[in-house]
C-alpha positions in Angstrom: 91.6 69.1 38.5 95.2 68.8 38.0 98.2 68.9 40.1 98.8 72.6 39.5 95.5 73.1 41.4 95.9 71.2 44.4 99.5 72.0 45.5 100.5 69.9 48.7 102.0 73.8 49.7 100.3 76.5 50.6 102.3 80.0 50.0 101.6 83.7 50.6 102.3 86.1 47.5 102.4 89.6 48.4 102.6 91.2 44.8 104.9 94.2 44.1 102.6 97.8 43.7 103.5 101.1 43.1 103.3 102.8 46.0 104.7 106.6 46.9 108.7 107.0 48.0 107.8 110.1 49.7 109.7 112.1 47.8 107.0 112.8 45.1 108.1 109.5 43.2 107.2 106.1 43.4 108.9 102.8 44.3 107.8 99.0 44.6 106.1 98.3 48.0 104.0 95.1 48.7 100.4 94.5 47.5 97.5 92.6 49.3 98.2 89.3 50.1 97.3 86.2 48.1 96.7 82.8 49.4 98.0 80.0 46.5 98.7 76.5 46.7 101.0 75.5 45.0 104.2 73.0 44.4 107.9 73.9 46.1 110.5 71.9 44.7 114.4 72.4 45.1 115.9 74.4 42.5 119.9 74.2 44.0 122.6 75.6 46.3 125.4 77.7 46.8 128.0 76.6 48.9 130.8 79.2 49.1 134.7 78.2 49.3 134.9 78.1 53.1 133.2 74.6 54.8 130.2 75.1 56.6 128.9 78.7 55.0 126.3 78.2 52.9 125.5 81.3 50.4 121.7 80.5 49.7 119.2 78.3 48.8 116.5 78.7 46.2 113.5 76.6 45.5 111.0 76.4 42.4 106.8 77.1 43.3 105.2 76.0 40.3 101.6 77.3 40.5 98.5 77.3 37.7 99.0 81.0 38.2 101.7 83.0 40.4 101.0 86.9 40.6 104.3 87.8 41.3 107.3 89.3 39.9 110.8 90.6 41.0 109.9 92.8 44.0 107.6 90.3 45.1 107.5 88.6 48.0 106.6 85.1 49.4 105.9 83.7 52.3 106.5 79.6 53.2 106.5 77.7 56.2 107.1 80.3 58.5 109.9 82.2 56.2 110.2 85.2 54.1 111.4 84.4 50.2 112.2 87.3 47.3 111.2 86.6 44.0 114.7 86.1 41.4 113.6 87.5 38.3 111.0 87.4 36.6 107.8 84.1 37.0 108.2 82.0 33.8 104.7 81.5 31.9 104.4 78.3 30.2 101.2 78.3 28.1 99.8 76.1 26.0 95.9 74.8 26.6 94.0 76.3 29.9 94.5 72.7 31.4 98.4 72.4 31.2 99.4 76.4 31.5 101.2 77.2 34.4 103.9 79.7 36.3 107.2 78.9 38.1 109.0 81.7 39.8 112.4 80.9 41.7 112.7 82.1 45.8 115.5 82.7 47.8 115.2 83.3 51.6 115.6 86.6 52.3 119.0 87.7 54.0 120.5 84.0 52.9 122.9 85.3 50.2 124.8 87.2 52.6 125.2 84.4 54.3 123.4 85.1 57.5 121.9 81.6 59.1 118.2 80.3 59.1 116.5 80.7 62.4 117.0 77.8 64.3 120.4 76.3 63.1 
């Protein structure tokens, strides 16, 4: 076992489907949920001009594998993240592959405050 496979982190992937608009089309909607542990590390943050407004927050979940993708979303102690982009797949053998996707939390790049603060 590595330390891919037992994250200290556990997250909730709900993976982006096709699902119908309602109009005859179809449009991203959330999949079935997926239980992963996995690795959350820091990735940075925007601060804007103005003291005391931060813009957003993102973080890095490095998993062994990471169903997700750019409507995805996470779930983490309590919060709701969206997927930026697309996961990065690093191969190489079956023992050192892994995924990394980049969160933000939902609702923070518009500057609206985290519960609590």
């Amino acid at each position: 076992m590595s330390l891919l496979d037992r994250g200290p982190e556990v997250v909730t992937v709900y993976p982006a489907v096709r699902a119908a608009d309602g109009y005859g089309g179809t449009q991203p909607g959330p999949g079935e949920p997926i239980l992963l542990r996995a690795r959350v590390m820091p990735a940075g943050s925007d601060e804007a001009t103005e003291d005391g407004y931060l813009t957003g927050t993102t973080y890095r979940v490095y998993a062994r594998t990471l169903p997700a993708g750019p409507w995805s979303r996470v779930e983490w102690r309590g919060q709701t993240w969206a997927v930026v982009g697309e996961v990065e797949r690093f191969g190489g053998t079956r023992r050192t592959a892994f995924d990394v996707a980049t969160i933000r939390k939902r609702g923070a790049a518009h500057g609206e405050s985290e519960p609590g603060s």
